[in-house]
C-alpha positions as CSV (number, residue, x, y, z in Angstrom):
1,X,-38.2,2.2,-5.3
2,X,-39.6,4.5,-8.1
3,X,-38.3,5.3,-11.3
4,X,-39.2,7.2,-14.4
5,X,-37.8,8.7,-17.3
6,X,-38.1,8.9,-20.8
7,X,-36.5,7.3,-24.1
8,X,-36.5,8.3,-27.9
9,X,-36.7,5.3,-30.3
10,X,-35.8,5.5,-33.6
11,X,-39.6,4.2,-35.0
12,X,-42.6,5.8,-35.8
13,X,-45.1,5.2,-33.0
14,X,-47.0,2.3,-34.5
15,X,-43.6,0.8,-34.6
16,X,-42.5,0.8,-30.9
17,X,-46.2,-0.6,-29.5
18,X,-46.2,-3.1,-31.9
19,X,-42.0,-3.5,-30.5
20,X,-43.3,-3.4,-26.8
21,X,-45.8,-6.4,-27.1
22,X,-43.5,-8.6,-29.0
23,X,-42.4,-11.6,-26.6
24,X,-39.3,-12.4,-28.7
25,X,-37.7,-8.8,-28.8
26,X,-38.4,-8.1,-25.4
27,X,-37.1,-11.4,-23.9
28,X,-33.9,-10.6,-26.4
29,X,-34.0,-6.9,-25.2
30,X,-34.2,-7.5,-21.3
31,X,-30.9,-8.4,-19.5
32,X,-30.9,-11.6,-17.6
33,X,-33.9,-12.6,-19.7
34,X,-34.5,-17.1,-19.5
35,X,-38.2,-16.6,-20.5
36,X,-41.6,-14.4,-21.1
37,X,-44.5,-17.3,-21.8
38,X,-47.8,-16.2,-22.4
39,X,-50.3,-17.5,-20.1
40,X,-53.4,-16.4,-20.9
41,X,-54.6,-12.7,-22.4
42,X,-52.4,-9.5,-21.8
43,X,-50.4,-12.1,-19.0
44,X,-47.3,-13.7,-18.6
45,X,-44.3,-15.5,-17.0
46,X,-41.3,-14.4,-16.7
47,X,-37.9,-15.7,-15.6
48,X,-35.0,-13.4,-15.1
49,X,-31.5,-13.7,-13.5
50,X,-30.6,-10.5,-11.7
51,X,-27.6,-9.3,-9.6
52,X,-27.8,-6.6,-7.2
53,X,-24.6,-6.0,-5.2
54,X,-22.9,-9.2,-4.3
55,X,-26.4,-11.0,-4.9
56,X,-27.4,-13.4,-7.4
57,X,-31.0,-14.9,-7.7
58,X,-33.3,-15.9,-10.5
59,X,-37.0,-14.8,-10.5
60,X,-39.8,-16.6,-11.6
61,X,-42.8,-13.8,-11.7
62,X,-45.8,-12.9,-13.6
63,X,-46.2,-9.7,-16.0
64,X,-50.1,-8.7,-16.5
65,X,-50.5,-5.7,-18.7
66,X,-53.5,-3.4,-18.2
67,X,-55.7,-0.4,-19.5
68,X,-54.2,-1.2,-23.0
69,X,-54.6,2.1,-25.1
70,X,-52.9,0.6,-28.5
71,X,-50.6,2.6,-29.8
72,X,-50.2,5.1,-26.8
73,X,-50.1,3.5,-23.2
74,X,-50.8,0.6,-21.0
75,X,-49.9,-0.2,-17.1
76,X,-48.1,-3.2,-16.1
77,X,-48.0,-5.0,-12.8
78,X,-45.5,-7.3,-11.6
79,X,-44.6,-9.8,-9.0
80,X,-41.9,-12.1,-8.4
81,X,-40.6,-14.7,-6.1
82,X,-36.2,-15.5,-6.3
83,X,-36.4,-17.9,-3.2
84,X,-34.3,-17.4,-0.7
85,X,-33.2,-13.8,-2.0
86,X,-36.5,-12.3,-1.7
87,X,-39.7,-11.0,-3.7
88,X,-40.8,-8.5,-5.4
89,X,-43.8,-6.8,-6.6
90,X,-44.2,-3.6,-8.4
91,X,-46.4,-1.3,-11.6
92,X,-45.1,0.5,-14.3
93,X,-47.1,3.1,-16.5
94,X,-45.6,2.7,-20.2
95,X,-46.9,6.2,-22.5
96,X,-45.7,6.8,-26.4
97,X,-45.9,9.8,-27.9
98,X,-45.1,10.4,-31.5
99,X,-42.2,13.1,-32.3
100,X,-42.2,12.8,-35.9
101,X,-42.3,10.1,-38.5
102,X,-39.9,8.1,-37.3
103,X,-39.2,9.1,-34.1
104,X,-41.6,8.3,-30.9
105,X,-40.7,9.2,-27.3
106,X,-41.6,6.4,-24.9
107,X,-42.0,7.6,-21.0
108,X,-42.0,5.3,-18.5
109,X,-43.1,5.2,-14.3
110,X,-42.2,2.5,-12.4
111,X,-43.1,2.1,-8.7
112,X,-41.8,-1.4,-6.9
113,X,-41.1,-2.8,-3.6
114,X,-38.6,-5.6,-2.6
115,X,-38.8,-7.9,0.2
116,X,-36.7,-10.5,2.1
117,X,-32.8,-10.8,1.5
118,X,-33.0,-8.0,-1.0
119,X,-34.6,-5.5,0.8
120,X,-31.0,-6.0,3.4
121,X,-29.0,-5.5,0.4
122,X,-29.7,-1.7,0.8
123,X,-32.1,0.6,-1.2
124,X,-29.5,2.3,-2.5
125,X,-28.1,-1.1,-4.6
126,X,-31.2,-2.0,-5.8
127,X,-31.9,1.5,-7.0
128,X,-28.6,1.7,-9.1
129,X,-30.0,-2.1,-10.3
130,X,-32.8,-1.4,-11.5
131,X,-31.0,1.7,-13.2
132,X,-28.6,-0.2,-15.0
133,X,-31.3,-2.8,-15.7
134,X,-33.3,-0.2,-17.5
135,X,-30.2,1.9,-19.1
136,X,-29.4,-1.9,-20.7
137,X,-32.5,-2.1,-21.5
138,X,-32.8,0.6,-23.5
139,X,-29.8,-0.1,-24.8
140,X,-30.0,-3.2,-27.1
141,X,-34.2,-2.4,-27.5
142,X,-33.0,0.7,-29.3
143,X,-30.3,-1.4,-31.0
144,X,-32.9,-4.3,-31.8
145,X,-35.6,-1.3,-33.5
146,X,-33.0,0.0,-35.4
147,X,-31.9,-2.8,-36.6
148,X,-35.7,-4.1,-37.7
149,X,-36.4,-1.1,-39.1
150,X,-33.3,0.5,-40.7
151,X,-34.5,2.6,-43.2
152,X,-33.9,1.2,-46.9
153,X,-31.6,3.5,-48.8
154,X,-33.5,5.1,-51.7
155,X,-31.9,4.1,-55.1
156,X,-31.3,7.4,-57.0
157,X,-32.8,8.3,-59.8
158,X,-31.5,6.7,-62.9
159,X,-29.2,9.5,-65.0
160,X,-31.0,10.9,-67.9
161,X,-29.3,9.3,-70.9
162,X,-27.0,11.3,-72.5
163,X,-28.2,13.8,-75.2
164,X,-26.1,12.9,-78.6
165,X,-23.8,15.2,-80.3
166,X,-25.4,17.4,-82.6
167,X,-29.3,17.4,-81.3
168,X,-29.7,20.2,-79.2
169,X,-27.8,22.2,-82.2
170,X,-30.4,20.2,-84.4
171,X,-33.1,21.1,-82.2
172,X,-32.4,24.4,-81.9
173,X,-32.0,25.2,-85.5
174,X,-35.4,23.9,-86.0
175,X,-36.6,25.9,-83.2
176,X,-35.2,29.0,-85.0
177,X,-36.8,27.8,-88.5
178,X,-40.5,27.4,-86.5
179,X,-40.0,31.4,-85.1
180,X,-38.7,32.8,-88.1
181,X,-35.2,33.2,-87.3
């Protein structure tokens, strides 16, 4: 299975890596999410529920990031085991790019292969899985940046206070008086 696209987030580009390597808003962001625990440096566990087609299973798996080029790029690999429904095993290639000051374009590559019960299920279901997996995704990660880092409404400018009756006609005469008027 391979898959790439591209998404535009709403954050300027030190805003999404820092977004991407947060535990908390990615295991809020990714569907079927039970857990991402840090295990040791740039690794992790992970355990996810997942349906493709008629079949559920719950993956336990580990997530080790790689060739970390903060704020731009890193690779991930992964690997899980659900039991009796299979394995899986897979990289991704994660690039940002900056589109303007709050706006950064995150392209994404991932390759990854399935085994056992799964792999019978069909290519074609797990393909349109790990679509909608990904369109989710997306989905509430956008909705979680936005909502981190709406944008505070600039107050606007106090009025100038108001000028009285009477002194600009004040001001002007004198004005006149200083020219010779």
């Amino acid at each position: 299975m391979q898959l790439s696209n591209q998404q535009t987030l709403p954050v300027a580009q030190a805003q999404a890596w820092a977004a991407l390597n947060d535990i908390g808003l990615l295991q809020q962001a990714i569907p079927g999410c039970e857990s991402i625990t840090a295990t040791g440096e740039n690794q992790y566990e992970v355990q996810i529920a997942v349906a493709i087609g008629p079949m559920r299973a719950k993956f336990k798996g580990k997530l080790v990031l790689e060739n970390l080029q903060p704020p731009t790029s890193y690779s991930l690999r992964f690997e899980g085991q659900g039991g009796a429904a299979g394995h899986g095993k897979g990289q991704a290639d994660i690039r940002l790019e900056a589109a303007g000051p709050q706006s950064t374009v995150l392209h994404y590559s991932a390759k990854a292969s399935v085994g056992g019960k799964i792999a019978q299920i069909g290519s074609r279901l797990v393909d349109m899985a790990a679509q909608k997996m990904a369109t989710e995704f997306f989905a509430s990660f956008t909705a979680k940046l936005t909502e981190r880092h709406a944008a505070t409404p600039v107050a606007p400018a106090p009025a100038p206070a108001p000028v009285p009756p009477g002194l600009l006609a004040q001001w002007l005469a004198w004005l006149k008086r200083l020219l010779g008027g």
